[in-house]
N, C-alpha and C positions, 0 to 999 in steps of 0.2 A: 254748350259751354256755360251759358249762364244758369243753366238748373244747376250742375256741378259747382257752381262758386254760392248758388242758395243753400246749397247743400253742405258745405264746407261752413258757412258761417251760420246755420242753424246749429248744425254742431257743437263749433264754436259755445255757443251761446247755452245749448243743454250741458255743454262739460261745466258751468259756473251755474247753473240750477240744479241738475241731476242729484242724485243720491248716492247708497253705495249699490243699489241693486245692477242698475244699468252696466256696469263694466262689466258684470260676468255673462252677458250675450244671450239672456235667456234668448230661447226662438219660441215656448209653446208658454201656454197661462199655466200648466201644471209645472213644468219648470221654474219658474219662475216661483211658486209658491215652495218651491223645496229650495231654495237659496237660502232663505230666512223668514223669521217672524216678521222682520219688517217691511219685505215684497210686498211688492201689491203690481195687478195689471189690468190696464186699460181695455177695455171691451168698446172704445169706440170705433164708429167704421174707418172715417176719414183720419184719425189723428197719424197715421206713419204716412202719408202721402209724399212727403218728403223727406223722411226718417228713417234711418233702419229697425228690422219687426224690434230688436233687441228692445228700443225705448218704449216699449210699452210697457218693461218691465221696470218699476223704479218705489223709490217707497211714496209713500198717498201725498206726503205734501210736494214733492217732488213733482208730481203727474198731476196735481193739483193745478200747479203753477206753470206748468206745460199748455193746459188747457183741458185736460180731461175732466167732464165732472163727476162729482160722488157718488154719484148712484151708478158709474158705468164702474166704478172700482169693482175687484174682483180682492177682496180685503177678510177673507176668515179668518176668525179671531179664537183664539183659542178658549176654551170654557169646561166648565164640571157643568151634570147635571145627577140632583140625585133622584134613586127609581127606588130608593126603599129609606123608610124613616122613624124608626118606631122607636118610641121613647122607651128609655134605659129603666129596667130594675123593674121589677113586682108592681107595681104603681101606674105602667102602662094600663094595666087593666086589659091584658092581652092575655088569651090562652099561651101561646107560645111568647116566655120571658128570652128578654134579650138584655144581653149587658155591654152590647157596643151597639154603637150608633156612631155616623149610620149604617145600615148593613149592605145596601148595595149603590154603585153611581156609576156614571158614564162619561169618562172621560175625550175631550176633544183637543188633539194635539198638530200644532203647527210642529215641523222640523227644528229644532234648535229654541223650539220655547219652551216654558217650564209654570207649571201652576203647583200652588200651594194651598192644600183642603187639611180640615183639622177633624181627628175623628175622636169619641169619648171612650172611656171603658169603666166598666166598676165592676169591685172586688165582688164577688157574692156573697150575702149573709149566710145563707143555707146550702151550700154545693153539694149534692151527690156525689160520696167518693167509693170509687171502685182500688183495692190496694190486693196484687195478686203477687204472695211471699214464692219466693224462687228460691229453693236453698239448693245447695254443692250437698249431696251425702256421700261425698268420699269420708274415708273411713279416719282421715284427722276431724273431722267433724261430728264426732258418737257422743262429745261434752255436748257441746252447743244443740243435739237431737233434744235430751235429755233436760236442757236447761227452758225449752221452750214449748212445753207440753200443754201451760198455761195461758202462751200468748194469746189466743184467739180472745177468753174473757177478760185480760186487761185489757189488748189494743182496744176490745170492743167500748168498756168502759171510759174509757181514755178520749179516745172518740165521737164519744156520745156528747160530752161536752164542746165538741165544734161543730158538729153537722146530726141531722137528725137521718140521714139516708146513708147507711158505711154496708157495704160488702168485703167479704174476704174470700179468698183464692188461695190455692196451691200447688206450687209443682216440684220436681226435684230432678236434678239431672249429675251423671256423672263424668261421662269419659266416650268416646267413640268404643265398639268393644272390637276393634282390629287390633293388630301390628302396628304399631311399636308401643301401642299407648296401652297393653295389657300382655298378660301370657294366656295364651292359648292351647295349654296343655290341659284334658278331658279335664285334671280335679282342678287345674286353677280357673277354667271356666266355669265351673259349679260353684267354689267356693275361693273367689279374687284372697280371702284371707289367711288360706292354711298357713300359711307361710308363718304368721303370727298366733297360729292355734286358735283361732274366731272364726266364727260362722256370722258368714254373709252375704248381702244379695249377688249375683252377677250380675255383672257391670253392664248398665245401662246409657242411652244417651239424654235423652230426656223423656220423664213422662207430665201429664197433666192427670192431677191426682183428685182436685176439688175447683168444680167451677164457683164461683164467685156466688156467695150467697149470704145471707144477715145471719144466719145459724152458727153462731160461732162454738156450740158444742160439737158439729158435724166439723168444725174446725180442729177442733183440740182433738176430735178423735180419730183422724186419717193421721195430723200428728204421734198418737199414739203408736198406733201401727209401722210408722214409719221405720227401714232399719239398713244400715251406711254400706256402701260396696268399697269396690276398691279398683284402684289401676295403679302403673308402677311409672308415668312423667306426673311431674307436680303439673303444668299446667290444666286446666280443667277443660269442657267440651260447655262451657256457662255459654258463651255466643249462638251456639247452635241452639239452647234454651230457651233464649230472649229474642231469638228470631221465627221460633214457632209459637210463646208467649204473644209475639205483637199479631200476627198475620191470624192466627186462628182465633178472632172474634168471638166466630158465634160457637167455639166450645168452651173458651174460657169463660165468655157472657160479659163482654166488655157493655155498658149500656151506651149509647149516644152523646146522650148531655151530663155525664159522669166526670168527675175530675180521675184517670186514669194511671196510678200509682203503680207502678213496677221494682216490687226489692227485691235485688238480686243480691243475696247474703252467700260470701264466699272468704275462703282463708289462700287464696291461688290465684295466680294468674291464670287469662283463657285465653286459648286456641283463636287466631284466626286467621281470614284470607287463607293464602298457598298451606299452612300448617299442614293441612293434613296430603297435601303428596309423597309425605314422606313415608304415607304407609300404602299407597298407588289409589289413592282416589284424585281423579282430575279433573270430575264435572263439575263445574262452579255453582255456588248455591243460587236458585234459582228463586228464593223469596217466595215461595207460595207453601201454604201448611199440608203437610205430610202425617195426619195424627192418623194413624190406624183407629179400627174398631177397640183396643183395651186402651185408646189416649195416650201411645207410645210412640215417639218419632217413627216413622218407617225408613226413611232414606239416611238413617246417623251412618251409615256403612257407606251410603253412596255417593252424598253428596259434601264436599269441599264445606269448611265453615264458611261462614258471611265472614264478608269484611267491614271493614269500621261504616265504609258510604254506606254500601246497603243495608245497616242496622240504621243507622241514621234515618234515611229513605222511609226503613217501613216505619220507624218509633213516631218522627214527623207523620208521614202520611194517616196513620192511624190515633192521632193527639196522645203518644203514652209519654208518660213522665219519667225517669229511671231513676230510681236510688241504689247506688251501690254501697251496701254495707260489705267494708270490708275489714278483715284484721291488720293493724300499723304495716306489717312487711311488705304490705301490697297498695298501700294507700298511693302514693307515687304513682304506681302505674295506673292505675284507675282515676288519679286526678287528670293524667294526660287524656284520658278515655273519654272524660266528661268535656272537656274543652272543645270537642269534635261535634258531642251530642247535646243538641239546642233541649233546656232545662234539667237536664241529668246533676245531679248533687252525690258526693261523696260525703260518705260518715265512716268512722274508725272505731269496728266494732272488738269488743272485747273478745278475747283469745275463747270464750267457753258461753256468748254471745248473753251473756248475764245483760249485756245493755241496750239488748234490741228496742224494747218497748222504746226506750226516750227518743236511740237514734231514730225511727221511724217517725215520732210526735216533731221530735226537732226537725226534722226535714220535710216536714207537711207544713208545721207554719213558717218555716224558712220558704217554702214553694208559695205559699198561699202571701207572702208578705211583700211579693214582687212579682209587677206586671213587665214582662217581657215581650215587644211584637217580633212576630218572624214574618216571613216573607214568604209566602206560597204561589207558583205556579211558575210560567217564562216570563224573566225581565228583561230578555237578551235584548238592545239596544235602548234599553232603559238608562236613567239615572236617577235611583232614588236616594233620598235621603232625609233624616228625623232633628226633630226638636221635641224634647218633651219638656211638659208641661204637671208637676207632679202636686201631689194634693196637698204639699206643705207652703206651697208657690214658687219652689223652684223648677230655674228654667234652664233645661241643661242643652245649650245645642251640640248637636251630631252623637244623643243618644237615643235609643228605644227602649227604654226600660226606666223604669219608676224602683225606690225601695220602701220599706217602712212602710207599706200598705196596709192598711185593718179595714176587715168586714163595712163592705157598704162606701168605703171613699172611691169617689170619683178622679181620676185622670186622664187628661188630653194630650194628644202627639200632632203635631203639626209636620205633615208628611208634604214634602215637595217632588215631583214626576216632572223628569226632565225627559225629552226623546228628543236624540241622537237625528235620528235619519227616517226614511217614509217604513211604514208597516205591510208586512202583502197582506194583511187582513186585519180582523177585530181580534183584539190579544187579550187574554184574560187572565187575571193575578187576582192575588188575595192578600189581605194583612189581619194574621189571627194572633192573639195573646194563648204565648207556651201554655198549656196545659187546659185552654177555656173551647167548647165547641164553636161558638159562636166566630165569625170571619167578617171583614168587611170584603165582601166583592168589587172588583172592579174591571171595567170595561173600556180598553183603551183604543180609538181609533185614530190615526194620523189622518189631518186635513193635507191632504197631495191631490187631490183631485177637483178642478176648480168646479165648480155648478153650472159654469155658462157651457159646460157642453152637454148638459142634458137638454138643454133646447136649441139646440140647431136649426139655419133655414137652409132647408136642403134649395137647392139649385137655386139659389139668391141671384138677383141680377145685378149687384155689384162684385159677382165675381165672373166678369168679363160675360153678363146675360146664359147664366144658368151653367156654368163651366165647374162648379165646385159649390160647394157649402161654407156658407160661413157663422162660427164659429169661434166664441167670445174677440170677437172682434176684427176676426184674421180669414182670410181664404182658407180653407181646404180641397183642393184641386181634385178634381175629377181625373181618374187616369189619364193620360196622353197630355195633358197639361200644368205646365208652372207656370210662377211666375207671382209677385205681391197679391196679384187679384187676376190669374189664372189666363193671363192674358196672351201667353207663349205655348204654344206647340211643343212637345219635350223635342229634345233633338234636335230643334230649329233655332236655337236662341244666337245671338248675336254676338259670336264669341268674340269677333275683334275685336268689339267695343270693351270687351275685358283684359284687354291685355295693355299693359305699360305703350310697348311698341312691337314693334315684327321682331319675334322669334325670345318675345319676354313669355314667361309663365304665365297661364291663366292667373288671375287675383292673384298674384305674386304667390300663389300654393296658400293662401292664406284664407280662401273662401270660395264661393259656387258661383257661376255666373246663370243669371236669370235674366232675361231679355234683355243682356246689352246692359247686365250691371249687376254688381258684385256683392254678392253676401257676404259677409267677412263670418266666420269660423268666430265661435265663442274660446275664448284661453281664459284659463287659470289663472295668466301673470297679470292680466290687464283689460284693459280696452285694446280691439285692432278697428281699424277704420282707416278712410281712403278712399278715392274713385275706384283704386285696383288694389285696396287693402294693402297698401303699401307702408302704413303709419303705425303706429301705437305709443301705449304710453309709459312701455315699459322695458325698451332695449337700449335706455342713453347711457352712460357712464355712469360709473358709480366711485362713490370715493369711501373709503373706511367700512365700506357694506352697504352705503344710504343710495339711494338714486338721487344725484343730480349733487350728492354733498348734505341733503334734505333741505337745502336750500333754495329749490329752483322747482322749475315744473318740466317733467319729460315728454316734448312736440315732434312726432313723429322724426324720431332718435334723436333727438338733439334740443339740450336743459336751455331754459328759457329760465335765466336765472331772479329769484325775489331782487327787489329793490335795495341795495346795500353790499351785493355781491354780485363778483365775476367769475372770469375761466372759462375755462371747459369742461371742469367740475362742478362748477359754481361753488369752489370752496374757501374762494380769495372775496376777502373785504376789501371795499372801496375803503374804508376809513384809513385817515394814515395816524391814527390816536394811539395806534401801538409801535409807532415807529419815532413817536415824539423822544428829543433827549430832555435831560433837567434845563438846559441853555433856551429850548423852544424850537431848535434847529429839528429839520428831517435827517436822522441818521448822522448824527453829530457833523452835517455838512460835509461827510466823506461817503458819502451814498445813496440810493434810492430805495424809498419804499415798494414792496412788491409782494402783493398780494398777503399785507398786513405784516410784512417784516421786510427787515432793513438788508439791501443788498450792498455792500460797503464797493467802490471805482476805485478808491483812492488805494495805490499800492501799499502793504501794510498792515492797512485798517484792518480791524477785526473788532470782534464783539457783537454782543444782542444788536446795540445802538450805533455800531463801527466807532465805540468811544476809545479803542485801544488801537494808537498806533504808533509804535518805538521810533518809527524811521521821521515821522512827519514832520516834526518840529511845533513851534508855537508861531504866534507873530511877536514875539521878544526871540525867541533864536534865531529869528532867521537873520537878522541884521546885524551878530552878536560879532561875527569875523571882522565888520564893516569898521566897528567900536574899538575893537581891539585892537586893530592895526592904527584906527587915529588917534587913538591915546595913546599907544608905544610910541608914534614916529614923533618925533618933535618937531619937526616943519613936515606937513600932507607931502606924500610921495606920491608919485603914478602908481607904485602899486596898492596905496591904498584908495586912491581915485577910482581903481579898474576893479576893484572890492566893494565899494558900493555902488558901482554905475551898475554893476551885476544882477545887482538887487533891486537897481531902481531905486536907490536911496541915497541921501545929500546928509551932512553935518553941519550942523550949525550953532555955534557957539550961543548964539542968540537968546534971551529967557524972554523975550517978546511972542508968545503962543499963544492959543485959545487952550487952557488945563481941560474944559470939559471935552474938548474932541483930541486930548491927548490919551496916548496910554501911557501909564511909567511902568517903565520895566526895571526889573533887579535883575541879574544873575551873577552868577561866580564864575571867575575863571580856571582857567590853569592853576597857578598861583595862588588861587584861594582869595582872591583879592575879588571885591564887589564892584560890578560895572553898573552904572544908575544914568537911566536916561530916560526921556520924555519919546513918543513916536506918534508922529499924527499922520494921515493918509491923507493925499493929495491929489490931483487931476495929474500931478508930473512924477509921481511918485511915493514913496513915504519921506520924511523930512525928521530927521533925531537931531533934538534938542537937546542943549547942556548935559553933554556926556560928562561923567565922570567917574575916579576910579577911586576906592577908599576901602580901609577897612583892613588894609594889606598884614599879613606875618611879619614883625620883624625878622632880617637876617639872623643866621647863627653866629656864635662869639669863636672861633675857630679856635685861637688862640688860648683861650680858656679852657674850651674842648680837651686841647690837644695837653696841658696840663693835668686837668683831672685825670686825663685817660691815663697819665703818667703815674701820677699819685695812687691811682688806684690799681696798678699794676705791681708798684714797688710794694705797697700797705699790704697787699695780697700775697705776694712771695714771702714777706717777714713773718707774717701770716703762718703760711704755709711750712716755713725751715723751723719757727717756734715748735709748731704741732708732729715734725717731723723727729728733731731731737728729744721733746718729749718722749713719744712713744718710743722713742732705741732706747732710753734713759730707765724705762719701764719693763723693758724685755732684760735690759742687762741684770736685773735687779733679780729680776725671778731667777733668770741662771743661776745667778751665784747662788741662792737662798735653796736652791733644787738641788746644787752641787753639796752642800753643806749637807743638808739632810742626807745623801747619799752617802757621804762620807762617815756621819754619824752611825751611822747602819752597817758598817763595813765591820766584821769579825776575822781575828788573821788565826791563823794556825800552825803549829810548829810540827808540825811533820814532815818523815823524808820526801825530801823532792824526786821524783821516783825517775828523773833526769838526770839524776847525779850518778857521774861513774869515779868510783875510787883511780888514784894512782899506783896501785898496787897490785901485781898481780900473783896469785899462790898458784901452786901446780903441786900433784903430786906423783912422788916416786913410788914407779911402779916393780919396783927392786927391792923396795924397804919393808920388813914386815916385822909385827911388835915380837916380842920375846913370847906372849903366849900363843899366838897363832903358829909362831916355830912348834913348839911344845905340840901341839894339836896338829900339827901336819907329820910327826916325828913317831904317835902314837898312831 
């Protein structure tokens, strides 16, 4: 019992010394060194005698103060060391010139630490340039053949002015010669052009025509010769060109310490990736040079173009530079091309390439005027990252790349290496400026392996006389036994003494039992600790996401809250300063404060401070029935007797008072009339003095009233019968004046009334006939 209770307050005591190492449970010294840069651990024998192994691991001043001392620390420090150092530029006085410094170092990394090395670079005065022309001779290109018959002896002159060592190169490339990308009928395979009445080559995929050489008339005269094919898709087979351009070295005669210039001059877009399955080829490009004996691709039939990575891959791996000259319609696409490929430059060449020469000169000291570093080899759980340092003295951070450079200025990059997590080996990377042979090497190894176990004392007698090895600090058990210092038989440990009580879990599932005592399991969330690992410091309550409120401390499950807070959160303040009213009262005296706000008893109450309550009254209302009834009654009645004994309150005409321990009240009644009286508090009650009532509304004149009201009814009907006869006075008027005009207007007429019947009726005789009709009925 009483090692348990030393145990428990040593504890104690390392949780208010300890660091951040200790809660994560290292158990080995290499553990422990992978937690962080700031671990460190104790290689002394006796210091866990009553500790768990975990507390060895903690940071130095931590284990310091524990009792460990510094030379038993197991403390690697993270460090650069360099293994190559040769001074920059011509001036070393070295056969082999270098233009970075330094060229190689060896880096030493803790987990999650980060060092910061600065490395130089300079422009060269004199660079050896290797520039290898890749033209498209499709047959929209027979201007541009034509126009550059000369190039070799301008670029050459042109050139001569920046560097004293230029070579030139040539290749040309057209089309795959399958399906879909040509016709392959006997004549248009002879001659891609009949179609247009021209004689031309058949269509080729790439050839290498001139390797790389200072004879710029051998230049101008493979140009000569030179003569356009044809296919019938605009895109071109340029990819499949600049992937046998980079990989075949040693036919194009790339040199080593050469500034390596590739123009690819084309009026088309090019083929790549999957493109060409559309005519059944589907072996993927395999990145290795295929130049037959005449320097003709061999495999343009068989193999798939490259895709953008593997041009990238081989252009990096092999230092080429890429200029695409193209014509405007294409520029767009080939800007997107360059963004992919680390120092590639677009220029916008003229329709009939009248403007190669400058594009070429412009894109060399556009190349040559900017140091750019890239990153060569595996970074994978790396973090790297730059600050440069450029030769005008700006300091740009999170770039790698300088502008505005000229011949000979020096510039520095301040590269910081961060590592992640442990390495299973020595890692090797490089950092070289686009387009320069020269690299800085580097050598990165993770410190995860502490030193104290290359000396081990094999079968040590402090682990339990020869039972194990010990081993910066710690047992290492001998088969068949555990235990701190190998003291236990496996299989024979003391499990009861591990468990809470009969039929509790071993260490509550939370650790190993070793003779009769409990290793607590390392977690993620915390510290676990205990006799039977029953505790930690990280399963209490949590309030808004904080443990404990972030108030308190979490003591095997349960917040032991800071000084100034309570709960079971620990998210309530003691203070009652937020619960003060403007009066000085807790909760306007209708409630309690609780846990930093006012909880209002008083029925009603409401509000932040329980300052609102309709129903409660004042101490001037309450007595206000008491008043009213003694100044109505003219002699005190019982019932206004039984109105103030209610209240505990007395009348007293008397002006004999103490005013400072009075209150005077005003209110209004019913009536509107002002009640005014004095109230003081007594051991027998409250006691109101000189009541009185004033201020009252005169009554109404009834009388008067009831006149006006008359006046104003009669004045209003006279009113009313005036505006009444009016308006009929007004209407009659118009009648008439409307009857008139109608009248006016009126036209009679004397015609028969076609209603009128005579009084007389004629009839005639049908007996009677004139004298000549006789005559005429007679003849």
């Amino acid at each position: 019992m009483g090692i348990v209770l030393l145990y428990l307050v040593l504890h104690f005591w390392l949780g208010t010394v300890g660091g951040t190492c200790s809660q994560f449970n290292a158990l080995s010294c290499d553990e422990c060194l992978q937690l962080g840069p700031q671990c460190a651990w104790c290689t002394l024998q006796n210091f866990t005698d009553f500790f768990s192994i975990n507390e060895r691991c903690d940071t130095p001043e931590a284990l310091l103060q524990k009792g460990c001392s510094g030379e038993l620390l197991e403390f690697p420090v993270s460090n650069v060391k360099v293994l190559k150092d040769q001074v920059l530029g011509k001036s070393a006085g070295h056969t082999n010139v270098s233009y970075i410094t330094p060229q190689k170092m060896r880096l030493q990394l803790r987990p999650g630490s980060q060092l910061t090395f600065q490395m130089q670079v300079q422009e060269p005065e004199d660079h050896p340039v290797d520039i290898y022309y890749l033209m498209d001779l499709s047959a929209s290109m027979i201007d541009d053949l034509k126009m550059i018959k000369d190039l070799g002896s301008t670029l050459s002159k042109e050139m001569a002015k920046l560097t004293s060592k230029f070579r030139l190169g040539f290749g040309s490339f057209v089309e795959k010669p399958v399906l879909p990308f040509i016709k392959i009928t006997h004549e248009e395979l002879a001659n891609p052009c009949r179609s247009v009445d021209h004689e031309c080559l058949p269509t080729f995929g790439y050839k290498h025509l001139l390797s790389l050489t200072s004879s710029t008339e051998k230049f101008n005269e493979i140009i000569s010769k030179q003569q356009v094919s044809a296919n019938i898709d605009v895109p071109e087979g340029g990819f499949d060109a600049i992937m046998q351009a980079a990989v075949c070295g040693d036919r194009i005669g790339w040199q080593n310490d050469s500034m390596k210039l590739l123009v690819f001059v084309s009026d088309a877009d090019s083929h790549f990736g999957m493109d060409s399955k559309m005519s059944g080829i589907v072996v993927p490009n395999d990145g290795e040079c295929h130049l037959d004996d005449s320097n003709e691709y061999s495999m343009t039939a068989h193999l798939e173009y490259p895709t953008l990575g593997q041009l990238v891959d081989k252009l990096v791996e092999n230092n080429i530079l890429l200029i695409f000259a193209v014509t405007n319609n294409q520029r767009q696409n080939y800007e997107n091309y360059a963004r992919l490929i680390p120092g590639a430059t677009v220029g916008v060449l003229a329709p009939d390439s009248r403007n190669i020469l400058e594009l070429i000169m412009t894109s060399y000291k556009e190349l040559r005027s900017e140091i750019d570093l890239e990153v060569l080899g595996s970074t994978e759980g790396l973090q790297i990252s730059f600050t440069a340092l450029c030769q005008d003295g700006t300091i740009i951070p999170g770039h790698k790349s300088c502008s505005n450079v000229k011949a000979g200025d020096v510039v520095s990059f301040n590269v910081t290496v961060e590592l992640k997590g442990c390495l299973s080996g020595l890692q090797r990377f490089s950092l070289r400026p686009v387009g320069f042979q020269d690299a800085l090497e580097i050598e990165l190894e993770s410190q995860c392996v502490c030193d104290c176990h290359q000396t081990p004392e094999a079968n040590s007698t402090y682990c339990s006389r020869g039972r194990g090895a010990l081993e910066c600090g710690t047992c290492v058990c001998d088969r068949g036994y555990v235990g701190p210092k190998c003291e236990c038989t496996e299989g024979q440990e003391q499990i009861s003494d591990c468990r809470a009580h009969e039929g509790a879990e071993m260490c509550s599932g939370l650790g190993e039992c070793f003779c009769g005592r409990c290793v607590c399991h390392p977690s993620s969330f915390g510290h676990v600790y205990g006799p039977y690992c029953e505790c930690d410091d990280f399963s209490c309550l949590r309030f808004r996401g904080e443990l404990c409120g972030g108030h308190g401390e979490c003591d095997c499950g349960e917040c032991v809250c800071h000084r100034g807070w309570m709960g079971e959160f620990c998210n309530c303040s003691t203070s009652n300063s937020s619960c003060m009213s403007p009066d000085g009262s807790i909760c306007s005296g209708r409630g309690e404060c609780v846990c930093g706000k006012c909880e209002c008893t008083v029925p009603g109450a409401s509000g932040e401070r329980c300052q609102r309550c309709p129903t409660c009254g004042d101490i001037c209302s309450l007595p206000r029935s008491c008043v009213e009834c003694y100044l109505r009654a003219k002699d005190p009645s019982e019932e206004c007797a039984a109105k103030c004994n209610s209240l505990h309150a007395t009348v007293s005409n008397s002006t004999d008072f103490e005013e400072s321990r009075a209150a005077l009240c005003t209110l209004q009644n019913e009536d509107n009339c002002l009640l005014s009286f004095s109230l003081v508090d007594s051991d027998y009650g409250s006691i109101i003095y000189n009541p009185k009532l004033y201020d009252c509304p005169e009554p109404p004149n009834a009388p008067l009233i009831a006149l006006g009201v008359c006046m104003s009814v009669l004045i209003i009907g006279i009113t009313l019968l005036v505006i009444w006869k009016f308006l009929v006075s007004v209407h009659d008027r118009k009648e008439v004046a409307k009857f008139e005009a109608e009248k006016a207007k009126a036209k009679w007429q004397s015609g028969t009334n076609p209603l009128f019947r005579s009084s007389t009726s004629t009839f005639k005789n049908v007996t009677y006939k004139s004298a000549g009709q006789q005559k005429s009925d007679i003849s």
